[in-house]
N, CA, C and O atoms as a Maestro MAE file, in Angstrom:
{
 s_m_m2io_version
 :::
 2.0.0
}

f_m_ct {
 s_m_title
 :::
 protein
 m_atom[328] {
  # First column is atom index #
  i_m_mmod_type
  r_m_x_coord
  r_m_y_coord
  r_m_z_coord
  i_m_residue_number
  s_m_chain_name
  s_m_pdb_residue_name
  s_m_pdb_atom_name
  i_m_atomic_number
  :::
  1 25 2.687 59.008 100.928 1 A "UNK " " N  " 7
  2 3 1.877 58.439 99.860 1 A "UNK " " CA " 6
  3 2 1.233 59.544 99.031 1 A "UNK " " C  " 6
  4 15 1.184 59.496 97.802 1 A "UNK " " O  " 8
  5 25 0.750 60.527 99.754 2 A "UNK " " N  " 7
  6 3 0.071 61.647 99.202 2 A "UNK " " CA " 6
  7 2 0.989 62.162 98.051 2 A "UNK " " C  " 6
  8 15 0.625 62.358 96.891 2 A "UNK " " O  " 8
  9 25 2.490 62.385 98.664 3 A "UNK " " N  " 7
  10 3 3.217 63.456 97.898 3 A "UNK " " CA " 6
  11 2 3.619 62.731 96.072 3 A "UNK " " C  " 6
  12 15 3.627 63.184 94.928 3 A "UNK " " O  " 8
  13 25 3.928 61.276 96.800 4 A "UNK " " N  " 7
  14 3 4.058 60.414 95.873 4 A "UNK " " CA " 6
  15 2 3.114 60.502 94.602 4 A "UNK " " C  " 6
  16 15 3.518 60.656 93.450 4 A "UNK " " O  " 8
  17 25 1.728 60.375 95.017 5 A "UNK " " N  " 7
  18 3 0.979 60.239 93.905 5 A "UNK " " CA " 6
  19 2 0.779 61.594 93.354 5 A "UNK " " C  " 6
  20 15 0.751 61.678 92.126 5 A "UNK " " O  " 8
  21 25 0.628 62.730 94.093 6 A "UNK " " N  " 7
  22 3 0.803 64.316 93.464 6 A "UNK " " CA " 6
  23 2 2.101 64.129 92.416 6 A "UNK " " C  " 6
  24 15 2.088 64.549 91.259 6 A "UNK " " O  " 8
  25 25 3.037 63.537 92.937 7 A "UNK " " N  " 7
  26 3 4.268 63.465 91.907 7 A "UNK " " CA " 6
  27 2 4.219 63.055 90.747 7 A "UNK " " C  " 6
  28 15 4.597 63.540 89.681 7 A "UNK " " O  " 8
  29 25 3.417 61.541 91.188 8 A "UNK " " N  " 7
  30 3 3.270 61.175 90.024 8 A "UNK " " CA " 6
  31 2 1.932 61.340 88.974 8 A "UNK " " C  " 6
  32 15 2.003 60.588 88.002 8 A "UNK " " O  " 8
  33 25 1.067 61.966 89.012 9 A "UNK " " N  " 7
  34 3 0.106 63.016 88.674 9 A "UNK " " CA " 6
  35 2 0.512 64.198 87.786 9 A "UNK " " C  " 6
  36 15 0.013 64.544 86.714 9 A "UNK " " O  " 8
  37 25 1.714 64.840 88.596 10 A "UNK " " N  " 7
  38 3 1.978 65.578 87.552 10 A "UNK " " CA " 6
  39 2 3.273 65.664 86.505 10 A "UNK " " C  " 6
  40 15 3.660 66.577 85.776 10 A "UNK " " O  " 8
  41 25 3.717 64.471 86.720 11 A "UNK " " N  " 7
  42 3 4.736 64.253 85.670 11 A "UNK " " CA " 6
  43 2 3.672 63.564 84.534 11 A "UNK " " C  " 6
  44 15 3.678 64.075 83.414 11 A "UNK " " O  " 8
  45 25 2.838 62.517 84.767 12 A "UNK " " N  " 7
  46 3 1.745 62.674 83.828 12 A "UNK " " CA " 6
  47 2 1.492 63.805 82.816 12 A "UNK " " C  " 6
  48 15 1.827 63.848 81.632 12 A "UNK " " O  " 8
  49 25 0.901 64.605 83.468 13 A "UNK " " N  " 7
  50 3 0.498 65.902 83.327 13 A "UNK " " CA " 6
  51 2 1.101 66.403 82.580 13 A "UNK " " C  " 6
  52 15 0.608 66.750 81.507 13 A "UNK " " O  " 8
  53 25 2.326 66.606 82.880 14 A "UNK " " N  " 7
  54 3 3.668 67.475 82.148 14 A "UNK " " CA " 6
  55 2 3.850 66.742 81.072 14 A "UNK " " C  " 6
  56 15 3.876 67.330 79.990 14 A "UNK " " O  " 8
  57 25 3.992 65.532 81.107 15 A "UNK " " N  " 7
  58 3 4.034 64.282 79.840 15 A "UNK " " CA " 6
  59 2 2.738 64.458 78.669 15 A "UNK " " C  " 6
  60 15 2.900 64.152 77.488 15 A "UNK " " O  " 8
  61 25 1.896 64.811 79.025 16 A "UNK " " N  " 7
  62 3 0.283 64.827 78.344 16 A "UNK " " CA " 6
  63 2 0.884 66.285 77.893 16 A "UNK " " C  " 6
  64 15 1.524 66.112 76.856 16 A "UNK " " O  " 8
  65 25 0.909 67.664 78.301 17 A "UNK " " N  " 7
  66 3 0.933 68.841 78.183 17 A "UNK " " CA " 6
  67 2 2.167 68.957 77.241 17 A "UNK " " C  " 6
  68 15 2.023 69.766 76.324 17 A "UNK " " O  " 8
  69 25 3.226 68.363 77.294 18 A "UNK " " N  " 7
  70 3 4.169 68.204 75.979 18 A "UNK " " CA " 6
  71 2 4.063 67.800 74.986 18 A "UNK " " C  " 6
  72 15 4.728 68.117 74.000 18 A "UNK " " O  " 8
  73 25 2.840 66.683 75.077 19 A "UNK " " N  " 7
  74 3 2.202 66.427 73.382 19 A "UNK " " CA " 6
  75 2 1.169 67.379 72.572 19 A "UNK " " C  " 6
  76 15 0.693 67.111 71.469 19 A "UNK " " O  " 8
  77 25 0.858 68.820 73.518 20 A "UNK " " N  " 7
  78 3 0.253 69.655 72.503 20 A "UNK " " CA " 6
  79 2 1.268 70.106 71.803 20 A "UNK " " C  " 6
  80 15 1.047 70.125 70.592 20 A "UNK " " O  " 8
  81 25 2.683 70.612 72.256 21 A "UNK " " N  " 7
  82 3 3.721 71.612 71.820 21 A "UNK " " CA " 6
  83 2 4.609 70.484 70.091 21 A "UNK " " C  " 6
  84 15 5.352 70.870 69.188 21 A "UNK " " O  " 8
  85 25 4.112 69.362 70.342 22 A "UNK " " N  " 7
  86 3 4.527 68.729 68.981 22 A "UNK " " CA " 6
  87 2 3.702 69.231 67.833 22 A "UNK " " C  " 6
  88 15 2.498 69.438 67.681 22 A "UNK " " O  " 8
  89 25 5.172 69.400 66.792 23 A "UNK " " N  " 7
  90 3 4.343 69.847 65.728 23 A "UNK " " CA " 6
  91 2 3.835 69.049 64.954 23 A "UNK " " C  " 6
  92 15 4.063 67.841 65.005 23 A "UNK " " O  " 8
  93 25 2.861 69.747 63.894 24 A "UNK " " N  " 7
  94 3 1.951 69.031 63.233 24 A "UNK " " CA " 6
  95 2 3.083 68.561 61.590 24 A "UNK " " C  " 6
  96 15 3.461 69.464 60.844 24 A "UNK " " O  " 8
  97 25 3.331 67.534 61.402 25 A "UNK " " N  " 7
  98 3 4.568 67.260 60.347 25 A "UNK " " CA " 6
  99 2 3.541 67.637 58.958 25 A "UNK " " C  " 6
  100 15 2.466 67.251 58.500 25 A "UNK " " O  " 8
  101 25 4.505 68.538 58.660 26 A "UNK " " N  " 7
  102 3 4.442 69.304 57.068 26 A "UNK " " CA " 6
  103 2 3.534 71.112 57.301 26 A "UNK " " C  " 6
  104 15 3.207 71.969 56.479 26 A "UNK " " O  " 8
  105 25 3.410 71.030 58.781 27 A "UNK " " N  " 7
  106 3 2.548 71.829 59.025 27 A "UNK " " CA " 6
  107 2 3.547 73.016 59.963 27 A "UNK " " C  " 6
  108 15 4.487 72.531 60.593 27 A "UNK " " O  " 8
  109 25 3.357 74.345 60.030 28 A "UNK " " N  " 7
  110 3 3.712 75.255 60.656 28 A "UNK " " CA " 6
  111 2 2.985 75.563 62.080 28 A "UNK " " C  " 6
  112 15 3.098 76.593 62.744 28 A "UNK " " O  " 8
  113 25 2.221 74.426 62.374 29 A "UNK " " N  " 7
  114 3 1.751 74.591 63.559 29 A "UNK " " CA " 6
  115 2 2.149 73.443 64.728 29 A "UNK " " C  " 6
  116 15 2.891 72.531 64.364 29 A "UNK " " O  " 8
  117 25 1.565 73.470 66.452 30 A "UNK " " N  " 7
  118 3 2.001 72.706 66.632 30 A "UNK " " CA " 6
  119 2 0.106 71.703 66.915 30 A "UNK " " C  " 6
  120 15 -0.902 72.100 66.332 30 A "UNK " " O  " 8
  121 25 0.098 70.694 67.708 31 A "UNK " " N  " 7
  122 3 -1.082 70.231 67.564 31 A "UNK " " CA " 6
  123 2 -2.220 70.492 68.582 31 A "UNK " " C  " 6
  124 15 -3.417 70.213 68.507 31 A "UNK " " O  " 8
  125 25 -1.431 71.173 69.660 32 A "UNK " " N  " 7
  126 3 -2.291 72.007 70.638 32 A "UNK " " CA " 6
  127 2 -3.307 73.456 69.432 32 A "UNK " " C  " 6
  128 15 -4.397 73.977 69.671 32 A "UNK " " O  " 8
  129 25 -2.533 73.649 68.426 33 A "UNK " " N  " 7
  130 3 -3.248 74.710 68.204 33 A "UNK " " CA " 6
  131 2 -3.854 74.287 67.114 33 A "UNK " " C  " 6
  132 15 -4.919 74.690 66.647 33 A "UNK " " O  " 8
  133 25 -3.094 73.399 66.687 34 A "UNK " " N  " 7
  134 3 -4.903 72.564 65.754 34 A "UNK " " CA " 6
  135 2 -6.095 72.412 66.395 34 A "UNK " " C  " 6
  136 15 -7.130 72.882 65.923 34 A "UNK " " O  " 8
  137 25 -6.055 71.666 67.655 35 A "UNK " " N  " 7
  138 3 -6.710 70.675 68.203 35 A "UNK " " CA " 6
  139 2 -8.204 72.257 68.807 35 A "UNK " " C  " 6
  140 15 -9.423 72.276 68.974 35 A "UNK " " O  " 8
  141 25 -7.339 73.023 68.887 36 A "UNK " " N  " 7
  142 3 -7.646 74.890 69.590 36 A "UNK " " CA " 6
  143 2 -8.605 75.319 68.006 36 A "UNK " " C  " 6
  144 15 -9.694 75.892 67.994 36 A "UNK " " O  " 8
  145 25 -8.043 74.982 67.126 37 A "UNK " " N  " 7
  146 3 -8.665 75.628 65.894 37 A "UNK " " CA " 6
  147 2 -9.827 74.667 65.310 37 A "UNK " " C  " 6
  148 15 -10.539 75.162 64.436 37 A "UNK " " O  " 8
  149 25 -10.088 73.311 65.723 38 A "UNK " " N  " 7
  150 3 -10.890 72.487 65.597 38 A "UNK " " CA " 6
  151 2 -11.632 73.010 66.283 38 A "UNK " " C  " 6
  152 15 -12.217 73.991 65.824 38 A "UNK " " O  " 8
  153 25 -11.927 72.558 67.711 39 A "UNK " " N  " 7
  154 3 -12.867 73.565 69.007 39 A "UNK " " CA " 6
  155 2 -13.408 74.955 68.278 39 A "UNK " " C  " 6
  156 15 -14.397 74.767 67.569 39 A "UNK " " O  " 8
  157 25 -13.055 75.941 68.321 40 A "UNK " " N  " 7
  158 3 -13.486 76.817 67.448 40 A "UNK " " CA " 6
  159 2 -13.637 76.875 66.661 40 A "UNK " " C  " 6
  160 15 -14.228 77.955 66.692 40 A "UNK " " O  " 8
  161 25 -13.637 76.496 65.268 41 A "UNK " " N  " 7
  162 3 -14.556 76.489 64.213 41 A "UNK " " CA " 6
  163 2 -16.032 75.276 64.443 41 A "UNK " " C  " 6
  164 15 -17.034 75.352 63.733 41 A "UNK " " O  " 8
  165 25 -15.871 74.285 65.503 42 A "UNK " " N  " 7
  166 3 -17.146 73.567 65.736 42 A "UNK " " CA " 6
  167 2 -18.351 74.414 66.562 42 A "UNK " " C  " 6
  168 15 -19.577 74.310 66.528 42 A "UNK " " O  " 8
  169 25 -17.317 75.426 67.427 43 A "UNK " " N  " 7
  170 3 -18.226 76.382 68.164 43 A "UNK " " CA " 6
  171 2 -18.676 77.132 67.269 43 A "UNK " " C  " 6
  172 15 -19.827 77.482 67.528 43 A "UNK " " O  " 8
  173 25 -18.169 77.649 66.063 44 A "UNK " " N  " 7
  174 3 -18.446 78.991 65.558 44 A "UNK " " CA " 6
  175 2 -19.727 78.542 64.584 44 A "UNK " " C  " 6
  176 15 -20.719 79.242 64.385 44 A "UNK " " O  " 8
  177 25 -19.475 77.169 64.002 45 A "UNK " " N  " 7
  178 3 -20.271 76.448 63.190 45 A "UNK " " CA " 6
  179 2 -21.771 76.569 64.135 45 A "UNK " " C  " 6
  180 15 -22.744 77.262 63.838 45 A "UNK " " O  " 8
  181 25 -21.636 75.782 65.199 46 A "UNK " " N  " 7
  182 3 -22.830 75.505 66.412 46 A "UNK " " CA " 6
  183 2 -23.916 77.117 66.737 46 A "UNK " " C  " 6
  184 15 -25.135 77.247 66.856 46 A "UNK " " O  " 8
  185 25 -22.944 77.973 66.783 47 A "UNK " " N  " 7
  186 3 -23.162 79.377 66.913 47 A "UNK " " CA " 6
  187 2 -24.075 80.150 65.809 47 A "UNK " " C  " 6
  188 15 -25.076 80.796 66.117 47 A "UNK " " O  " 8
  189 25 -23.439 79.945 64.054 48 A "UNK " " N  " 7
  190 3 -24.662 79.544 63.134 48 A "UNK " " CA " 6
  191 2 -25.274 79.456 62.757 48 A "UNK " " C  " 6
  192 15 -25.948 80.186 62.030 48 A "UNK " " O  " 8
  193 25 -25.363 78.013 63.237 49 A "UNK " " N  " 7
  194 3 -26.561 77.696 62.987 49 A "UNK " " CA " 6
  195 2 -27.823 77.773 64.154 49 A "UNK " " C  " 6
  196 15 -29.016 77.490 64.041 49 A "UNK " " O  " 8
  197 25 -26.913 78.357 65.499 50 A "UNK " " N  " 7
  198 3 -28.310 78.223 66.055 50 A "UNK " " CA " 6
  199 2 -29.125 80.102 65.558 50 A "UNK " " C  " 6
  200 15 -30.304 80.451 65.498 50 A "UNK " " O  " 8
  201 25 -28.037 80.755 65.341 51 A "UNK " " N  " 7
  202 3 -28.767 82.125 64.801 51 A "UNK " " CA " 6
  203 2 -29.159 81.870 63.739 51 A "UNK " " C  " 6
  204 15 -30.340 82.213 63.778 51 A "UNK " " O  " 8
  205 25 -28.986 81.545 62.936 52 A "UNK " " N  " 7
  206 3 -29.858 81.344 61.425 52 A "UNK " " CA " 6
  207 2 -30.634 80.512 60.957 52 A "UNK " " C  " 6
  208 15 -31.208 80.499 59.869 52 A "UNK " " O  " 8
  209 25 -30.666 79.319 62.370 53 A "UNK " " N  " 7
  210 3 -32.163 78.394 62.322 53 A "UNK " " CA " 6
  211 2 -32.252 76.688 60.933 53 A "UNK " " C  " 6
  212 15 -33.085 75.843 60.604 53 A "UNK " " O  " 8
  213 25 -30.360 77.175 60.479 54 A "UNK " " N  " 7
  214 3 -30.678 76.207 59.664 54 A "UNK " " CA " 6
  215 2 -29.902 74.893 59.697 54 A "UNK " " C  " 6
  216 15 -28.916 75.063 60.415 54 A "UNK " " O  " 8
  217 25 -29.945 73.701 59.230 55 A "UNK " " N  " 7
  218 3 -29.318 72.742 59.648 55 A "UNK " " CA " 6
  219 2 -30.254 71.547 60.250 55 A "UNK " " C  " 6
  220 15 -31.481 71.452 60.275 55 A "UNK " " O  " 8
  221 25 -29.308 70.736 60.689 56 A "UNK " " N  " 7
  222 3 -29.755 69.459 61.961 56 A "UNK " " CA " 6
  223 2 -31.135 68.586 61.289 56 A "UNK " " C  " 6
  224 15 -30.950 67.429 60.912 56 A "UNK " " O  " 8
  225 25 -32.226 69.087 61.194 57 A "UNK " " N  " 7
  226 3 -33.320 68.219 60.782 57 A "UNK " " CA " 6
  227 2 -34.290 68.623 60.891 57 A "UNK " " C  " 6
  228 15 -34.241 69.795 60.519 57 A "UNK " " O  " 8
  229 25 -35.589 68.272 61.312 58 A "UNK " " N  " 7
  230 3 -36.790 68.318 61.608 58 A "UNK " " CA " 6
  231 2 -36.718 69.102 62.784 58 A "UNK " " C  " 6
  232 15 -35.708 68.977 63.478 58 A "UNK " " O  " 8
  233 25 -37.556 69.843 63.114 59 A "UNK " " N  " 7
  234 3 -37.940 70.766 64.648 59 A "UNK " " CA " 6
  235 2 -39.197 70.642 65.036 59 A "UNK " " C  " 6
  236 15 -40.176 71.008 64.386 59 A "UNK " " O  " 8
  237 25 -39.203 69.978 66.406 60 A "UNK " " N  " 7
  238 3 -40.196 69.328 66.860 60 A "UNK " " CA " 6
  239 2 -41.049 68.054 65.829 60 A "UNK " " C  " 6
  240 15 -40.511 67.666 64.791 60 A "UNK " " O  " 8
  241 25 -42.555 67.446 66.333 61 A "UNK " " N  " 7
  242 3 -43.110 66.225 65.962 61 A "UNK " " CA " 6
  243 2 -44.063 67.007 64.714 61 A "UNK " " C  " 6
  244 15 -44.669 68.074 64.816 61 A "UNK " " O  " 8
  245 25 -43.952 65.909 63.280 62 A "UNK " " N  " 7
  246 3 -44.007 66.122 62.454 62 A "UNK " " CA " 6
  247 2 -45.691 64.926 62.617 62 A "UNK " " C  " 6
  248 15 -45.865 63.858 63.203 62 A "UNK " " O  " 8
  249 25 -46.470 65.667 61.911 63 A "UNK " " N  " 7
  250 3 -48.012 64.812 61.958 63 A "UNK " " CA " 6
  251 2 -47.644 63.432 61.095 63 A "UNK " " C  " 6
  252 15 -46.850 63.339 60.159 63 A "UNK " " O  " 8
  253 25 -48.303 62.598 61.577 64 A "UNK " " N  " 7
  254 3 -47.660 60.928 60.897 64 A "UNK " " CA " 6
  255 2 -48.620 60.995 59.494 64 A "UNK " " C  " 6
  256 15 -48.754 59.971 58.824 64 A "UNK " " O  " 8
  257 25 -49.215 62.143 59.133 65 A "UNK " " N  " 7
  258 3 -49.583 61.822 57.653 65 A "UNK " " CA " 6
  259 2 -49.144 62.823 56.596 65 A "UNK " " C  " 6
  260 15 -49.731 63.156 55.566 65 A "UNK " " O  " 8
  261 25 -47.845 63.268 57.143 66 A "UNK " " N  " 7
  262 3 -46.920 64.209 56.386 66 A "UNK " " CA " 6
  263 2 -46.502 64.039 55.179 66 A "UNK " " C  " 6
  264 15 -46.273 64.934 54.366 66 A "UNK " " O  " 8
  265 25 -46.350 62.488 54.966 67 A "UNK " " N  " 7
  266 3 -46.302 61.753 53.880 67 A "UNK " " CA " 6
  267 2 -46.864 62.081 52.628 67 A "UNK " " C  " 6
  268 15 -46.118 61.990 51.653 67 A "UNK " " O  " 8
  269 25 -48.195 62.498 52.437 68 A "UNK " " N  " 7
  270 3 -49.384 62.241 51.967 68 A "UNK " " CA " 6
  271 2 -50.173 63.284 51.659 68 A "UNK " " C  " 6
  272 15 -50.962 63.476 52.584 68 A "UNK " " O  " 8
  273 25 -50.338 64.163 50.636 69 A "UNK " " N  " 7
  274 3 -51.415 65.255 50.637 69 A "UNK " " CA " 6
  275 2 -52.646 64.911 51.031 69 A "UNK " " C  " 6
  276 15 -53.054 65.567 51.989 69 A "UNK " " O  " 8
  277 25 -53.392 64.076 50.597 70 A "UNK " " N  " 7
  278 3 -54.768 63.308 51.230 70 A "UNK " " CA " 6
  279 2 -54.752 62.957 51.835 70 A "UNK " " C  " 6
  280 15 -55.443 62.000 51.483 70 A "UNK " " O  " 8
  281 25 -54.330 62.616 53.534 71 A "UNK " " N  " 7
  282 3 -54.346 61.508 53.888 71 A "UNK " " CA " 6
  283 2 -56.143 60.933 54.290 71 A "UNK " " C  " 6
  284 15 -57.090 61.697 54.473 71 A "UNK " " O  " 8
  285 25 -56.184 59.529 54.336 72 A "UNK " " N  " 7
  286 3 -57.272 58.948 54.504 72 A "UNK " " CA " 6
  287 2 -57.356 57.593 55.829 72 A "UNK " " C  " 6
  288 15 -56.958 56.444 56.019 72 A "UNK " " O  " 8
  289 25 -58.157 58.675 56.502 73 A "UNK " " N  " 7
  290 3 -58.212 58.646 57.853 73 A "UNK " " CA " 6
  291 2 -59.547 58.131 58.626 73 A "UNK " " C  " 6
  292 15 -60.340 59.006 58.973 73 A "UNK " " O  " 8
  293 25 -59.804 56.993 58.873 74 A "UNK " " N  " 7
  294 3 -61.213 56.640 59.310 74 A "UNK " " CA " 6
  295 2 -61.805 57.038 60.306 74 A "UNK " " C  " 6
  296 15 -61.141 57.417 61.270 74 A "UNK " " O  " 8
  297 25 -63.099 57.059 60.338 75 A "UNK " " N  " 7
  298 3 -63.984 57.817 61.077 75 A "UNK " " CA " 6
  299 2 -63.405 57.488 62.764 75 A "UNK " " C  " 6
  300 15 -63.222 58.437 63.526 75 A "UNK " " O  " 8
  301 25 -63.163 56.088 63.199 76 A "UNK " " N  " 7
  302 3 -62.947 56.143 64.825 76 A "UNK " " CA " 6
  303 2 -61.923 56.395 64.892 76 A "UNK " " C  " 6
  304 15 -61.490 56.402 66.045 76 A "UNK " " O  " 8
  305 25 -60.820 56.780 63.658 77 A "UNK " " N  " 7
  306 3 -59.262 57.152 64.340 77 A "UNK " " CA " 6
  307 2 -58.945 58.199 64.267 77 A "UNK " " C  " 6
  308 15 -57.774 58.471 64.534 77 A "UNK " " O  " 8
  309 25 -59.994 59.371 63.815 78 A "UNK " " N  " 7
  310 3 -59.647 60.690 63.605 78 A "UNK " " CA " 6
  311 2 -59.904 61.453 65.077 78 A "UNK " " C  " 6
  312 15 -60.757 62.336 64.991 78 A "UNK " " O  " 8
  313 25 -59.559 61.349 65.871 79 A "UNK " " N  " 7
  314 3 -59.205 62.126 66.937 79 A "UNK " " CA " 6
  315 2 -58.706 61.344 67.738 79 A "UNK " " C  " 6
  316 15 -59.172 61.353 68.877 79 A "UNK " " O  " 8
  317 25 -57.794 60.575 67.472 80 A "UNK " " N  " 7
  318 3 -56.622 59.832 68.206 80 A "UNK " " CA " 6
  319 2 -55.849 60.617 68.553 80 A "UNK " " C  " 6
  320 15 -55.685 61.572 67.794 80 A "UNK " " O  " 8
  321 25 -54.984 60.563 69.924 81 A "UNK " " N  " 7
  322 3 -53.573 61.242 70.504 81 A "UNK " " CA " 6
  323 2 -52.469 60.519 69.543 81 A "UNK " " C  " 6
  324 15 -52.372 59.444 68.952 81 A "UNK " " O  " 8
  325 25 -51.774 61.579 69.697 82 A "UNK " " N  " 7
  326 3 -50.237 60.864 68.963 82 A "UNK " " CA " 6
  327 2 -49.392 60.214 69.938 82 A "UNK " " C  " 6
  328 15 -48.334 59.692 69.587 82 A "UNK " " O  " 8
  :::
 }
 m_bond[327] {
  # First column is bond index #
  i_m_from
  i_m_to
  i_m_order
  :::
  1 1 2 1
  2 2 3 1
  3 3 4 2
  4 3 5 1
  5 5 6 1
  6 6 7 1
  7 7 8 2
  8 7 9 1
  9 9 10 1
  10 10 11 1
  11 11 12 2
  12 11 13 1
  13 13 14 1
  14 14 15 1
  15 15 16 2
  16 15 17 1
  17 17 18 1
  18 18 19 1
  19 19 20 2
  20 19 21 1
  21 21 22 1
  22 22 23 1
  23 23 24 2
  24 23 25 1
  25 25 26 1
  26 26 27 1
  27 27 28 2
  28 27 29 1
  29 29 30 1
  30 30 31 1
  31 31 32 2
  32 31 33 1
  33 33 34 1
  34 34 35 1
  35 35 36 2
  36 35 37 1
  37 37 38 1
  38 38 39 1
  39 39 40 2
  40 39 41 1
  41 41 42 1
  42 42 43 1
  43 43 44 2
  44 43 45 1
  45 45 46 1
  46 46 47 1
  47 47 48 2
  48 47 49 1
  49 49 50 1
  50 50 51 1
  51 51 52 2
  52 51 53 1
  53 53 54 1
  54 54 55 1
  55 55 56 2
  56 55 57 1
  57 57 58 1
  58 58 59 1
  59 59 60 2
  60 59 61 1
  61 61 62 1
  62 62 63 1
  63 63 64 2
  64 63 65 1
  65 65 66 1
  66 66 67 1
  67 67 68 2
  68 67 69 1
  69 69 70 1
  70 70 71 1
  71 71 72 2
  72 71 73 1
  73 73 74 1
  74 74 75 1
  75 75 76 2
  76 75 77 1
  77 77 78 1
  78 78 79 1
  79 79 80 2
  80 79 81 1
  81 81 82 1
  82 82 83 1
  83 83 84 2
  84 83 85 1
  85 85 86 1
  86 86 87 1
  87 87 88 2
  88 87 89 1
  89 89 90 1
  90 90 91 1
  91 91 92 2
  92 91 93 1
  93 93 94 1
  94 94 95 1
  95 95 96 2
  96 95 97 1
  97 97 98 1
  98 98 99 1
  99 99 100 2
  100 99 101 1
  101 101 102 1
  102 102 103 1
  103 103 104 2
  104 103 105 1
  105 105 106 1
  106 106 107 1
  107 107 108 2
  108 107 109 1
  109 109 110 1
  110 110 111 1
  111 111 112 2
  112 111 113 1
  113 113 114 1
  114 114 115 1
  115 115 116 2
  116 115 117 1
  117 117 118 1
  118 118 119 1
  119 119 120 2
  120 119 121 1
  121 121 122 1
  122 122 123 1
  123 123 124 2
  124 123 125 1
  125 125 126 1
  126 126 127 1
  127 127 128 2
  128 127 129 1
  129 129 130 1
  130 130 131 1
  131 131 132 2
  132 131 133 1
  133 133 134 1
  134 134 135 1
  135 135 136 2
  136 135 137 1
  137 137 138 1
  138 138 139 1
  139 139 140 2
  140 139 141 1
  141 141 142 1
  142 142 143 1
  143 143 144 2
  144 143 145 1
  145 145 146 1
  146 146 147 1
  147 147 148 2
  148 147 149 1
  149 149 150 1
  150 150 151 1
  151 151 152 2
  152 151 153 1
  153 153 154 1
  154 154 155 1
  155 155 156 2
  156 155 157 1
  157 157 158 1
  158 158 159 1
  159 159 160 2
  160 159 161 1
  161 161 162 1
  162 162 163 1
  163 163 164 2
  164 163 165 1
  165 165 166 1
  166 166 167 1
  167 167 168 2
  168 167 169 1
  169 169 170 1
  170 170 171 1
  171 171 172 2
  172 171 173 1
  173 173 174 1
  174 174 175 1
  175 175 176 2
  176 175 177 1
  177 177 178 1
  178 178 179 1
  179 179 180 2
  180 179 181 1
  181 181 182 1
  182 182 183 1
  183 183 184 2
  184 183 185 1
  185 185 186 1
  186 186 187 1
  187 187 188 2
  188 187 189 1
  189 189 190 1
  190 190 191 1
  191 191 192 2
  192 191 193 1
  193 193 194 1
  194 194 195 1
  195 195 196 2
  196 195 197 1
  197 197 198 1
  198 198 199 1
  199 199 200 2
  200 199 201 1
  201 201 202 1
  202 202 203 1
  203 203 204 2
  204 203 205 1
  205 205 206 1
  206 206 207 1
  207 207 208 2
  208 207 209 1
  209 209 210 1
  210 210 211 1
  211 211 212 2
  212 211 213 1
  213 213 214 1
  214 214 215 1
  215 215 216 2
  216 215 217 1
  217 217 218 1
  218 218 219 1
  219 219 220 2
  220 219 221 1
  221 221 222 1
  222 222 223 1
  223 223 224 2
  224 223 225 1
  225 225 226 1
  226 226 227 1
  227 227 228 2
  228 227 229 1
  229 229 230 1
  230 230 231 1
  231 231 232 2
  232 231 233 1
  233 233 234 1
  234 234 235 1
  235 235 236 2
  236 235 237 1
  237 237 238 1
  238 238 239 1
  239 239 240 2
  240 239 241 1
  241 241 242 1
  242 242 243 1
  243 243 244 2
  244 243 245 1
  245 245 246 1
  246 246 247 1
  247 247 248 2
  248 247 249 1
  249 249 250 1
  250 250 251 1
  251 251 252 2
  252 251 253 1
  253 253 254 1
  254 254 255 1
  255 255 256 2
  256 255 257 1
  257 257 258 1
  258 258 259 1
  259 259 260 2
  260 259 261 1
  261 261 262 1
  262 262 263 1
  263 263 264 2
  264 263 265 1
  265 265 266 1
  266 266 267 1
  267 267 268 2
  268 267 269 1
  269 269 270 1
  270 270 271 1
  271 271 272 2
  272 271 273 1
  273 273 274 1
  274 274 275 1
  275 275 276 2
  276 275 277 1
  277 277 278 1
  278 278 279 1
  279 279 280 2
  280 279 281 1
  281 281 282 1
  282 282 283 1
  283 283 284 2
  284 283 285 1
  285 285 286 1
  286 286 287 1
  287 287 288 2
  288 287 289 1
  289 289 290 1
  290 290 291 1
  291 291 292 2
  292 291 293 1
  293 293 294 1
  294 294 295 1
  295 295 296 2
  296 295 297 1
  297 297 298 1
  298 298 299 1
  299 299 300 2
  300 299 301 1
  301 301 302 1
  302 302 303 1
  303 303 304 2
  304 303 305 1
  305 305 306 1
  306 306 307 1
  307 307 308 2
  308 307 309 1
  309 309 310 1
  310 310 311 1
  311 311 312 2
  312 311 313 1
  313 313 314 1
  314 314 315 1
  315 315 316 2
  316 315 317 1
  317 317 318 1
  318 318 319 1
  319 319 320 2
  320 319 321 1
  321 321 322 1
  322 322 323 1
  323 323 324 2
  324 323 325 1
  325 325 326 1
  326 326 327 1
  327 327 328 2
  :::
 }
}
């Protein structure tokens, strides 16, 4: 039973691992090395932006009267927790 399912595991395998070596139609590549050149440029992107700090959104909690140059704030709620 063991050998059986190892068998059939890796003819899987071999079946999955032959659809990188197809090429990409109109393209000089095949799709393993697209799929390779996607991955790395998302890393290199991720990489970046985490050295140059820019991107994604907001960093950390933004005061809830950010909105607002004045904000107007009553006397018992001005030292409320957020």
């Amino acid at each position: 039973m063991l050998e059986t399912t190892a068998a059939l595991g890796k003819a899987l395998m071999d079946g999955l691992w032959a659809l990188f070596g197809v090429p990409v139609p109109g393209f000089a590549f095949s799709f393993g090395q697209m799929w390779l050149g996607v991955l790395l440029a998302s890393i290199s992107i991720l990489v970046v932006r985490f050295i140059f700090g820019f991107g994604g959104g907001s960093r950390g909690e933004s005061p809830r009267t950010s909105s607002t140059n004045r904000p107007k704030i009553s006397k018992e709620r001005r030292h409320d927790e957020f």
